[in-house]
C-alpha positions, 0 to 999 in steps of 0.5 A, a space after each residue: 250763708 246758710 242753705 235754706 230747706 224746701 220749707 224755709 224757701 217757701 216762706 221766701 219766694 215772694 222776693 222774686 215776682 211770679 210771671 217775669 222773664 229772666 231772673 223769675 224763671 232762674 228762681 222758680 227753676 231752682 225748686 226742681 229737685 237737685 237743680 239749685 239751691 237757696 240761700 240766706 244770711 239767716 234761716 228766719 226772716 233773712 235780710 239776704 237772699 241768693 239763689 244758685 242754679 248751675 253758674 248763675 246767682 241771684 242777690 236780694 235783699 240788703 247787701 249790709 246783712 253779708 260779710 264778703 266772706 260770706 259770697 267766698 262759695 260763688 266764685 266763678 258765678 254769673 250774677 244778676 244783683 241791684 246795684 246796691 250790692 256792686 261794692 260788696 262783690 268787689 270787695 269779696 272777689 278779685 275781680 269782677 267783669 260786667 257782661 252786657 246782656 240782652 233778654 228776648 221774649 218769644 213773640 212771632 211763631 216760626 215752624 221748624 225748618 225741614 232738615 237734612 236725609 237722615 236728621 231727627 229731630 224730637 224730645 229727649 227721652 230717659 234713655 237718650 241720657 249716655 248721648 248726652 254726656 257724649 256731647 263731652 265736657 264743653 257741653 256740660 253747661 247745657 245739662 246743668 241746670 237739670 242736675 247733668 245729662 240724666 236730670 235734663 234727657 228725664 225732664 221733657 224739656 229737650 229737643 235734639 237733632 239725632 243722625 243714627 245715636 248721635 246728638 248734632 244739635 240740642 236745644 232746652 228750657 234752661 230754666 222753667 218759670 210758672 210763665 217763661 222758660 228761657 230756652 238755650 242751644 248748641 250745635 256741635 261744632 262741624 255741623 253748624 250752619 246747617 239750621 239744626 239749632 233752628 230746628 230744635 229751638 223752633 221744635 221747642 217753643 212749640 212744645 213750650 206754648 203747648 204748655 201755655 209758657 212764653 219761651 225767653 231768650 238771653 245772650 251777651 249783647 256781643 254774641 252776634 250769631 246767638 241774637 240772630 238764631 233768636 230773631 230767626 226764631 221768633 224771639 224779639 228784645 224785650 229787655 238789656 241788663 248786665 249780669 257780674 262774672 266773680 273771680 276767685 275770692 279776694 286774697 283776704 277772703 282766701 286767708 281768712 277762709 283757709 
């Protein structure tokens, strides 16, 4: 596929619908400089669309238009794609694992617990970026979709809770729509059940509605104590879809590519 220019996606943008929950707001997202890219079949009038942003990808168009060869560069993607484009994937990967997911829409406010002696919570700012990476590589996925820990600490769409210069709990608009912005989170790991996610996320949707944005919420629908950190908050289902986890590209895309 070929990776379109900032003028080209322009003339393209109306394939995703403006002032939607969930995929919307991954589209509009991408148009951050250095958070993802787009792609189509053909630079003019394409028949194909996908857009990238950290692991996920978005599919539209006519899945005909593609050669499984094509989808070769998305291996080890989250993808959210119509039906139609099942066989296509199949066929360009070596597996393909459905996930059940579950959206929220943020719909009840809920104010920030009170912490314990000692915690902070407030925005990131530029210079918190080295506390950040310090989160180490199993938290890379939460700056991701900023382009990595400077991208997300600049943004202004970071709330953390700090003990001294350390990060304990981290929540942020993972991808801002013109209408949603779908919030994620992590507590490092021996200081979770101690309502710091709660408070960073709350923290966070006030700071999302002063923007006049909706906050959203995605989980797997087994992911038990993320649903319930999103009820707790405020978040209620507005919607279940499956996205597609793609593997390594089928042995015939392999040889072909090499």
């Amino acid at each position: 596929m070929i990776k379109l220019s900032h003028d080209q996606v322009a003339a393209v943008s109306h394939w995703f619908t403006a002032g939607r929950p969930g995929a919307t707001a991954l589209a509009e997202h991408t148009l951050v400089p250095g958070a993802g890219h787009w792609w189509a079949d053909r630079p003019v009038d394409p028949r194909a669309l996908a857009v990238t942003c950290a692991d996920h990808m978005l599919l539209r168009g006519d899945p005909t238009a593609l050669a499984p060869l094509a989808l070769a560069p998305f291996a080890a993607h989250y993808v959210q794609a119509p039906a139609r484009f099942l066989p296509l994937l199949a066929h360009a990967f070596d597996h393909l694992v459905p996930w059940e997911r579950m959206g929220y829409v943020h719909r009840v406010p809920v104010p920030p617990p009170h912490t314990s002696h000692g915690v902070t919570v407030r925005r990131l700012t530029p210079e918190d970026a080295p506390t950040v990476a310090a989160l180490g590589p199993e938290s890379a996925w939460m700056h991701a979709s900023w382009g990595g820990p400077a991208g997300l600490a600049a943004s202004g769409h970071g709330w953390a809770a700090f003990k001294r210069d350390r990060v304990l709990a981290l929540a942020c608009t993972y991808f801002r729509g013109s209408r949603y912005e779908d919030v994620a989170c992590l507590t490092v790991p021996e200081h979770r059940r101690q309502r710091l996610a709660l408070a960073c996320v709350t923290s966070l949707c006030q700071d999302i509605a002063a923007r006049g944005h909706t906050p959203s919420w995605t989980c797997s629908r087994d992911n038990r104590p993320s649903r319930l950190l999103a009820w707790t908050a405020g978040f209620r289902l507005e919607h279940e879809y499956v996205h597609y986890r793609t593997g390594q590209p089928a042995r015939h895309i392999a040889a072909i590519a090499a």
